[in-house]
VOBA-1610 file (N, C-alpha, C; in pm, whole numbers, padded with zeros to 5 digits, always signed):
BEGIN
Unk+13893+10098+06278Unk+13766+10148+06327Unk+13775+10297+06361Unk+13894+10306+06430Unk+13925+10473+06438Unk+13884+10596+06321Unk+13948+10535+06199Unk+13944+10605+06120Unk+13805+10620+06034Unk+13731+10507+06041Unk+13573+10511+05998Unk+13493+10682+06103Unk+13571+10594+06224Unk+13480+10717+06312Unk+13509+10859+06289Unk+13606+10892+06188Unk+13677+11008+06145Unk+13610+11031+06006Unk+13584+10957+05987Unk+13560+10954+05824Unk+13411+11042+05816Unk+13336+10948+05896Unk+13135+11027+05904Unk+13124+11130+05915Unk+13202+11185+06035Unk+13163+11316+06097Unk+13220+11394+06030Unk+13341+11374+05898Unk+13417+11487+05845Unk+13282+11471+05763Unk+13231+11406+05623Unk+13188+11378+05566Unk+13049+11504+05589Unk+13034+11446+05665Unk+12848+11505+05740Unk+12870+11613+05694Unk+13028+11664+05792Unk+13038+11809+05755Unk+13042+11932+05703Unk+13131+11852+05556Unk+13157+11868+05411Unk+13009+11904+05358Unk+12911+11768+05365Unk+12792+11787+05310Unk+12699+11908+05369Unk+12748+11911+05483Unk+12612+12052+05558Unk+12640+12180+05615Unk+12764+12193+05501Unk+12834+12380+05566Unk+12809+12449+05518Unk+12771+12434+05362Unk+12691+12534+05355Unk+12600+12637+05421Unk+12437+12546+05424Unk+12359+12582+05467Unk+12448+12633+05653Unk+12510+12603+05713Unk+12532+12603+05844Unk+12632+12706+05832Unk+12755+12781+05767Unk+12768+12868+05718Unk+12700+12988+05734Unk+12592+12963+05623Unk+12568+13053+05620Unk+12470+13104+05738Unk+12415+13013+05829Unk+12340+13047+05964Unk+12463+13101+06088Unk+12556+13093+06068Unk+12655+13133+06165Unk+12696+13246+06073Unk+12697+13323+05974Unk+12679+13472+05914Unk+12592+13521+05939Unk+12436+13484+05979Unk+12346+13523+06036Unk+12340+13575+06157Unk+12376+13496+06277Unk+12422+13470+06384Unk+12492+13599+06429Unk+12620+13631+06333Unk+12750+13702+06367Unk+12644+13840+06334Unk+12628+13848+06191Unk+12582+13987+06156Unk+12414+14032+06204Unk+12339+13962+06296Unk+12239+14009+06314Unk+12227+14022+06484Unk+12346+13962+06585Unk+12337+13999+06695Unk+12323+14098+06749Unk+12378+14202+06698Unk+12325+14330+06755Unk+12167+14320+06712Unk+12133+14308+06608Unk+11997+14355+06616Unk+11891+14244+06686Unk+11912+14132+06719Unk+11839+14034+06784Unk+11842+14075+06956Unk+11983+14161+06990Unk+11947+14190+07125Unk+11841+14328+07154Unk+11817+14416+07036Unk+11765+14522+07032Unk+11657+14477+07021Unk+11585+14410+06936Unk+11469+14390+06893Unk+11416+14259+06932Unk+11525+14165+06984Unk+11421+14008+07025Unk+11510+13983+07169Unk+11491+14093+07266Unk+11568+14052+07398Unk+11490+13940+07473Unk+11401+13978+07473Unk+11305+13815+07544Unk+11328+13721+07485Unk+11295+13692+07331Unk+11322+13582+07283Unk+11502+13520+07284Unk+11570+13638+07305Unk+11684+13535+07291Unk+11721+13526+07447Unk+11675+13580+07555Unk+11701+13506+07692Unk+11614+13375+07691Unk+11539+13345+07628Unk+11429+13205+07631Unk+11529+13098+07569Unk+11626+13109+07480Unk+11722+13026+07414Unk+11617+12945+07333Unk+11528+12981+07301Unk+11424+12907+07218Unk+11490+12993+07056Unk+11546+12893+06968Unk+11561+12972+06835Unk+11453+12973+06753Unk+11367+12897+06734Unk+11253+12929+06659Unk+11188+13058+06686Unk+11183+13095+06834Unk+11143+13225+06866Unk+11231+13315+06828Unk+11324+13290+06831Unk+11450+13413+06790Unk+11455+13436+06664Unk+11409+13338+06581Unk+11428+13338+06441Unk+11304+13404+06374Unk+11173+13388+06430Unk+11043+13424+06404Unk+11040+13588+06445Unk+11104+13602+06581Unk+11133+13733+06608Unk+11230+13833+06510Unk+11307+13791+06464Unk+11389+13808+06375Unk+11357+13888+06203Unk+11269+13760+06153Unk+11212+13764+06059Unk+11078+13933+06060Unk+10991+13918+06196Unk+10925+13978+06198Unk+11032+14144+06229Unk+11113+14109+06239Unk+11139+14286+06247Unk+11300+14317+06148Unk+11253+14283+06026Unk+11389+14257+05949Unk+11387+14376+05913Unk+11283+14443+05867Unk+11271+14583+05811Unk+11339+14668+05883Unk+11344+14625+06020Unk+11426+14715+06151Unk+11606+14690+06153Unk+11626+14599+06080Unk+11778+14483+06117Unk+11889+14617+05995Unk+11991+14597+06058Unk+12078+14682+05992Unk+12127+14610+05853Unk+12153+14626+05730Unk+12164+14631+05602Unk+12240+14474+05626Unk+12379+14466+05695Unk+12453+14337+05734Unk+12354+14255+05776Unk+12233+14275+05865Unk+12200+14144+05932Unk+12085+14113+05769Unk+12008+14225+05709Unk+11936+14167+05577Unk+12012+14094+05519Unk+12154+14160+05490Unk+12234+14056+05360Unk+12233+13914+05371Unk+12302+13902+05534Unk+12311+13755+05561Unk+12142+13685+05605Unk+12067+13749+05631Unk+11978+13649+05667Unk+11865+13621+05485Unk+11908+13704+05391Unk+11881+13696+05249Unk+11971+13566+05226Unk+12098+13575+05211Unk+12225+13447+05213Unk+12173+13320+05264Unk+12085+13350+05408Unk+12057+13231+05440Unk+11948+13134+05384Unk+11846+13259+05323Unk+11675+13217+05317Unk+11777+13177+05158Unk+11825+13218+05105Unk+11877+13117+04940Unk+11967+13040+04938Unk+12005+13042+05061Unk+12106+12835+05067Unk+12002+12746+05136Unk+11854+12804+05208Unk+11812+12694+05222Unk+11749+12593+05119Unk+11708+12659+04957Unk+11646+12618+04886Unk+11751+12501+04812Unk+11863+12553+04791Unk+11991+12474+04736Unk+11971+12325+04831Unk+11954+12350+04957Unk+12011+12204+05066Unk+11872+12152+04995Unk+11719+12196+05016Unk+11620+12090+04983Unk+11602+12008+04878Unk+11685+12105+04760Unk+11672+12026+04623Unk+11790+11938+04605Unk+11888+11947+04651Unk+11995+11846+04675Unk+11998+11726+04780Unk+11851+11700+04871Unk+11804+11619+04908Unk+11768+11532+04843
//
């Protein structure tokens, strides 16, 4: 039974690192600019707001936080069609 319970959670994992990946490259390379430009929203710990905030001032985000949050918006299309 041990090893079943080992088995799912690797599994899950395997299947959803991509997409999760590439949101923790997001994460890393757009913090500076989420504290500059979405300081309210990220003291609220609300990520939809952080993310909406985000989006709305990408034109402002340094070249690293575009790359990865580009990286992210084209692994999400990969996870839906492999649904």
């Amino acid at each position: 039974m041990t090893r079943n319970m080992m088995i799912w959670p690797t599994a899950a994992l395997l299947f959803s690192s991509a997409p999760a990946l590439a949101q923790e490259d997001v994460r890393v390379a757009c913090m500076p600019d989420i504290r500059t430009y979405c300081a309210a929203e990220l003291a609220s710990f609300d990520r939809d707001k952080i993310r909406a905030c985000l989006i709305d001032n990408i034109k402002k985000t340094s070249p690293a936080c575009q790359a990865a949050a580009k990286a992210r918006r084209d692994a999400e299309p990969a996870k839906k069609e492999g649904e």
